[in-house]
N, C-alpha and C positions, 0 to 999 in steps of 0.2 A: 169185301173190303177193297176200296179205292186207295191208290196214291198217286196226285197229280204234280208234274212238276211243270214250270216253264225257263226258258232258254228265253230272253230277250233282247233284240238290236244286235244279232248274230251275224257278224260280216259274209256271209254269202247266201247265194239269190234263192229263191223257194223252189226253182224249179230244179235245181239240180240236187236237195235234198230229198222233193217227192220220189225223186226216181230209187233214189234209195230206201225208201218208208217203205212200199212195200214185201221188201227182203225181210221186216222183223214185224211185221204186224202177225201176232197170233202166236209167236214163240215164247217159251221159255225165254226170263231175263239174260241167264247163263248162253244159252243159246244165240241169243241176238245179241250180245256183246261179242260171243265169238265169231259171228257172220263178219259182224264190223272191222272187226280187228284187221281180217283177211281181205277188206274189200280196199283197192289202193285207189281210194276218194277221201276227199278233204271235208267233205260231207261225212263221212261215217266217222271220222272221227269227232267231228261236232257233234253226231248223234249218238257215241258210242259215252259220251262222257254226261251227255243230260240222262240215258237210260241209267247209268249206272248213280248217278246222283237220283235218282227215283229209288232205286233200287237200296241207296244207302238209308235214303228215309223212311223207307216201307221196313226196314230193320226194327222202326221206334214202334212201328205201330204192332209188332208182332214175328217173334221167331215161330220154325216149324212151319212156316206156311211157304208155298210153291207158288210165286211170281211170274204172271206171263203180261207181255206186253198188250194192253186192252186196244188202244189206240196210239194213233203218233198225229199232230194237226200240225198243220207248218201254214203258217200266214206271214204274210208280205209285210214287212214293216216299213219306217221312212226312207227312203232312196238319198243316197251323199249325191248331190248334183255336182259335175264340176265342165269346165270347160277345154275343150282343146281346139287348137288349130286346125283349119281344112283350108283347100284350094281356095284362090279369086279373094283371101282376108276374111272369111266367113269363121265363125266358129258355132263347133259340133258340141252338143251337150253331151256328157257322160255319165249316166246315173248310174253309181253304184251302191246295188241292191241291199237290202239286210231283212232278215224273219227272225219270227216269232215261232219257236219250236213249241207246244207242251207233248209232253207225255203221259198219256195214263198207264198204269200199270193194276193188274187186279188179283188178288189172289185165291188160291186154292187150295183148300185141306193138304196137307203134305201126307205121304201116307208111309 
């Protein structure tokens, strides 16, 4: 059994969430919140709060069962463009980033 969730238009950039995905791919839910918790990124707390929102859902589909993280996909959503000043009256574009978190989680006979 599957539960998927997604995180949408997430204020920060994809690549500094992937570096974190692979600390909870393949762990217990329990487990990969508690990685999160410990990790001092702005990132793992964005990811620590969509696992545990899976993990809240996966409640409906079924007690007694044992939760491990299946996957984590993190895609680039629309960039906030904005502008700022540079030398010579020139201006420097700024895109600031945002992604598309989901998470799968799957579970396991609890025993």
């Amino acid at each position: 059994m599957e539960v998927k969730v997604k995180a949408r238009y997430v204020r920060i950039g994809p690549k500094k969430l992937r570096m974190i995905r692979e600390l909870v791919l393949g762990k217990r839910v329990e487990e990969a919140i508690g990685i999160l918790k410990n990790l001092p990124k702005k990132g793992a707390r964005i990811l620590e709060k969509v696992i545990k929102s899976a993990s809240d859902a996966a409640k409906y589909k079924g007690e007694g069962y044992e939760w491990k993280v299946k996957n984590v996909i993190i895609d680039g959503g629309p960039m906030l463009k904005r502008w700022r000043a540079a030398t010579m009256g020139r201006g420097v574009m700024i895109r600031k980033r945002t992604s598309h978190i989901t998470v799968i989680i799957e579970s396991k006979e609890g025993e």
